[in-house]
Backbone bond lengths (Angstrom), bond angles and torsions (degrees), N, CA, C in turn:
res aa  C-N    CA-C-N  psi(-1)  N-CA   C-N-CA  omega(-1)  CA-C   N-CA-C  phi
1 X - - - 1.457 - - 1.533 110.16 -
2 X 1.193 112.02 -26.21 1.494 112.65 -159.46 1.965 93.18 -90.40
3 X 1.520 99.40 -38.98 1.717 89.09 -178.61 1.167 117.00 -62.45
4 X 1.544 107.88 -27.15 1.573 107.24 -175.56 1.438 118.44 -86.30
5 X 1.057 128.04 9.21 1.365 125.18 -172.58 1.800 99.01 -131.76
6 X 1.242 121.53 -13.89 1.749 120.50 165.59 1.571 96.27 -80.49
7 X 1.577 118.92 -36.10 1.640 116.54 -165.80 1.455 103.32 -64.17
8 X 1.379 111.94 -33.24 1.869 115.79 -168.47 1.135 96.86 -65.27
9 X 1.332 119.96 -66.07 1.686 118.98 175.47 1.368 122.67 -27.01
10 X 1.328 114.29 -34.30 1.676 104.21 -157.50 1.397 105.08 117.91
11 X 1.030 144.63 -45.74 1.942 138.25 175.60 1.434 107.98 -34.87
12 X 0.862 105.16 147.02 1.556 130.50 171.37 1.681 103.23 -90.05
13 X 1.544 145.27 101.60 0.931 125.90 178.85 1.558 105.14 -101.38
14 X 1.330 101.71 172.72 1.869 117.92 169.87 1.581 82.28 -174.12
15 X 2.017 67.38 139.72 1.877 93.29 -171.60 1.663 95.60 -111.66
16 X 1.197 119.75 163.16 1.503 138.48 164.35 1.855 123.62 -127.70
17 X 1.445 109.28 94.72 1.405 88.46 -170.46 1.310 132.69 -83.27
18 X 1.791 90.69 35.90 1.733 96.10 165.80 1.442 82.33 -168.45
19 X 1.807 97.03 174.47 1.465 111.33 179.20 1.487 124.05 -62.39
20 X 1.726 106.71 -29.28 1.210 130.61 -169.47 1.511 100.89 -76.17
21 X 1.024 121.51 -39.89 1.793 130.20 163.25 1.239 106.77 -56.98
22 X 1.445 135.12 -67.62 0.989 105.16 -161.64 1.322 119.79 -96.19
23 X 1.732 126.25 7.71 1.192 116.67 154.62 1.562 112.39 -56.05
24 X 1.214 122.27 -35.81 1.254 108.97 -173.80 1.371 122.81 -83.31
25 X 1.786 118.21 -24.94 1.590 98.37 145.84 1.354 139.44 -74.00
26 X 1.385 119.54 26.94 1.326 112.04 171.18 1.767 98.02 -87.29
27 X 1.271 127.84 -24.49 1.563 134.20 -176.20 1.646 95.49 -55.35
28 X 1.405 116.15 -42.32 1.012 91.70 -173.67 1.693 141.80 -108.42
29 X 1.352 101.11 3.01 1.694 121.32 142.21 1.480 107.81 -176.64
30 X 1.569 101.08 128.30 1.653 104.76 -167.81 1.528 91.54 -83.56
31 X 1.585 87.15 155.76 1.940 117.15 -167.60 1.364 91.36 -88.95
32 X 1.432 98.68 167.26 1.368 114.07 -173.18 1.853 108.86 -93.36
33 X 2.131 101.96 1.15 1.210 98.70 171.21 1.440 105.80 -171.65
34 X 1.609 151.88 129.62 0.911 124.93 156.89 1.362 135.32 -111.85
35 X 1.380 119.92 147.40 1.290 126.19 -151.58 1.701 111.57 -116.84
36 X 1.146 107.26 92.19 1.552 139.44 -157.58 1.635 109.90 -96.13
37 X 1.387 94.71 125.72 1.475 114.79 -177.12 1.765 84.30 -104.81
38 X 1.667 103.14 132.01 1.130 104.28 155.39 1.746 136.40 -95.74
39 X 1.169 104.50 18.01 1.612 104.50 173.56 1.770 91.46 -131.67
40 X 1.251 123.00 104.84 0.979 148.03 -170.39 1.663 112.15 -106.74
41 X 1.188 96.91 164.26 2.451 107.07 162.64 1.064 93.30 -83.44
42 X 1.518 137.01 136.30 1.302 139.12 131.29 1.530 109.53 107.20
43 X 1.428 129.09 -82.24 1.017 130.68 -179.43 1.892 110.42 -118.74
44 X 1.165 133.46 121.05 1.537 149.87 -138.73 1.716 86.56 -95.74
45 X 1.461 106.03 143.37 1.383 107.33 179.62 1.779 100.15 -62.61
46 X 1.037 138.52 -44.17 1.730 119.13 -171.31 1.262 101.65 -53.96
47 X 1.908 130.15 -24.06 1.481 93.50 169.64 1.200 123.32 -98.75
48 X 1.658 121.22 -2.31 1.421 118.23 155.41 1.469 125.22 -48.76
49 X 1.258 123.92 -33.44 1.459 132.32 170.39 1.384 94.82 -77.63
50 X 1.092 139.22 -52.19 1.818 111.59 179.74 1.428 121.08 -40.16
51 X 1.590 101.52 -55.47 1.717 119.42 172.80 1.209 97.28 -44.71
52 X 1.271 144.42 -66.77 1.567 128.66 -152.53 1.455 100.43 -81.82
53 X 1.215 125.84 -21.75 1.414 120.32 -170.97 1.763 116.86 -80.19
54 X 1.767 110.45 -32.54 1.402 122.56 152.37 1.238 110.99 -96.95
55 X 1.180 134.84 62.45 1.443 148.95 159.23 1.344 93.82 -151.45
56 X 1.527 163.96 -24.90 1.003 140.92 164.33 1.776 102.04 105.37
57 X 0.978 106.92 17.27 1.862 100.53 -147.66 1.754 84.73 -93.18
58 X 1.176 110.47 135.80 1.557 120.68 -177.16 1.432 126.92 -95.52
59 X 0.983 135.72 57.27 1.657 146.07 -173.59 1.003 122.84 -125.96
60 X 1.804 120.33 127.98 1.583 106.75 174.94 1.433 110.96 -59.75
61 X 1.330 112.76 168.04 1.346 153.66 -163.86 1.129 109.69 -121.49
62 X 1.641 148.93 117.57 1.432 156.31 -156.01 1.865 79.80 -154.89
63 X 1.365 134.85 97.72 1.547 150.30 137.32 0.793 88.35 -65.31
64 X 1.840 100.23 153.27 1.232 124.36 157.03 1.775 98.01 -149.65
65 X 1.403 104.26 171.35 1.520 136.47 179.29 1.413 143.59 -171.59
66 X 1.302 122.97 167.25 1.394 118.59 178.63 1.644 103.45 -126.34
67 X 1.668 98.19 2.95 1.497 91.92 171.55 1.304 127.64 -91.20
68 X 1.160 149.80 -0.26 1.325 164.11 157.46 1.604 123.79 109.49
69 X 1.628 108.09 -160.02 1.347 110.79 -156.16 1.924 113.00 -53.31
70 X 1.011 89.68 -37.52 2.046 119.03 176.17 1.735 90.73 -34.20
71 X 1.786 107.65 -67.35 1.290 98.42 -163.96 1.407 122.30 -79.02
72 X 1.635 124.12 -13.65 0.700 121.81 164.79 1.500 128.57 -72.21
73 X 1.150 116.98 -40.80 1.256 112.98 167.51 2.083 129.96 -50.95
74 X 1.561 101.76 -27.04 1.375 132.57 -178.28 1.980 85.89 -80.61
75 X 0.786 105.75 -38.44 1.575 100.85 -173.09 0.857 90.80 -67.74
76 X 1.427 139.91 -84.20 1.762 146.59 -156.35 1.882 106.09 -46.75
77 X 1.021 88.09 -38.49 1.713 90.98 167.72 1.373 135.43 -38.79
78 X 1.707 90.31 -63.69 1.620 109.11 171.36 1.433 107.91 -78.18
79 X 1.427 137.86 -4.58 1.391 114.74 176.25 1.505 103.67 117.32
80 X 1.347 144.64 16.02 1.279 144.47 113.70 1.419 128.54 -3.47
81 X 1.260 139.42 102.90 1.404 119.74 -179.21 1.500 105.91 -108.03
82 X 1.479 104.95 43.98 1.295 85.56 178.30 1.724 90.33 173.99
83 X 1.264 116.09 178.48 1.983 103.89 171.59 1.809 65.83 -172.02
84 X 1.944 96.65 155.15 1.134 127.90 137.72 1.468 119.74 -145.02
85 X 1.571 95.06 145.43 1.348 88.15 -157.53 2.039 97.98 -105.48
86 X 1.505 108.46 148.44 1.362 103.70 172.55 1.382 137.99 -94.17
87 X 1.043 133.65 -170.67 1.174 117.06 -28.57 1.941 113.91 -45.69
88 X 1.339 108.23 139.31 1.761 126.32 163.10 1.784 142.95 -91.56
89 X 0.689 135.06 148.68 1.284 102.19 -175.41 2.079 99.00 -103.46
90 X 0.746 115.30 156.74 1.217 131.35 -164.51 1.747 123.61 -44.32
91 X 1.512 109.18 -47.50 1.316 159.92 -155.74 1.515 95.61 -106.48
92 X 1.493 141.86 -14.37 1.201 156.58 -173.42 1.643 102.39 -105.30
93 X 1.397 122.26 -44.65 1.284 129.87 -139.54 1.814 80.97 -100.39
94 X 1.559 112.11 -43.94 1.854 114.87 -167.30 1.418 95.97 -83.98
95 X 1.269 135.93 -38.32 1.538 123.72 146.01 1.058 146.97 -13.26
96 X 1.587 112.75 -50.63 1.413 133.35 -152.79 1.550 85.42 -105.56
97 X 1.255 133.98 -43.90 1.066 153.18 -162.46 1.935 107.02 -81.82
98 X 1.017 122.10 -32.01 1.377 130.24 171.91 1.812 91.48 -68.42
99 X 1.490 119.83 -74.11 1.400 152.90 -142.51 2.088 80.33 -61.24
100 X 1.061 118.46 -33.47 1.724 123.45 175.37 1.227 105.01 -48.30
101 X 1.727 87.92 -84.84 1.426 109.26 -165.43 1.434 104.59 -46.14
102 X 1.355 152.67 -43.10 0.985 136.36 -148.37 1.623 100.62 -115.60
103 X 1.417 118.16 8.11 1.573 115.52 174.33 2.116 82.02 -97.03
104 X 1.325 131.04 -40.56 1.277 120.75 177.26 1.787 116.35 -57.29
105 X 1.015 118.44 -51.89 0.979 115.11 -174.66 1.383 116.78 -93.84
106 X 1.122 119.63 38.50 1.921 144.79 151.92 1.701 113.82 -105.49
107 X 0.751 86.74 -17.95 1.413 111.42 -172.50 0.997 103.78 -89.69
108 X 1.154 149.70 -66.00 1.490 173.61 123.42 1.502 110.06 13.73
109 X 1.270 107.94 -60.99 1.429 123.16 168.94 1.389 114.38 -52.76
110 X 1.494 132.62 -47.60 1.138 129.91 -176.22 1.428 125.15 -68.75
């Protein structure tokens, strides 16, 4: 649902069906954002944000959950720039997610 409704917009998506996936496609061209489930297969998005945070790797962070304020706050910790929590509404999530990318790459510029 989520590829198909960033693709209508215009996003370029790539999926990872685990953390361990998609740490390893960031090696091969970092996104302009990634959009992180924190209860994951294998390795849990809070330790995907460790990995990028001791790897140096520079990209906003858009978490999400259905576990509450606890994890969100634990998200913002590790380097989250952002949390939504679920259930979301659709139009909230490509919002929040535009409002990233373009607070990163202002940033960037300076």
């Amino acid at each position: 649902v989520l590829r198909e409704a960033f693709s209508a917009v215009g996003f370029e998506v790539q999926e990872a069906e685990s953390g361990l996936l998609g740490l390893d496609s960031l090696d091969e061209s970092p996104p302009a954002l990634v959009l992180l489930d924190i209860m994951m297969p294998g390795i849990d998005g809070f330790q995907v944000m460790k990995y990028l945070s001791q790897f140096g790797v520079k990209v906003p962070v858009l978490a999400m959950s259905a576990l509450g304020p606890r994890v969100e706050e634990r998200a913002k910790e590790l380097g989250a720039d952002g949390f939504i929590a679920k259930p979301f509404d659709i139009r909230d999530i490509v919002v929040a997610s535009r409002k990233l990318i373009e607070q990163y790459a202002a940033a960037s510029r300076t």
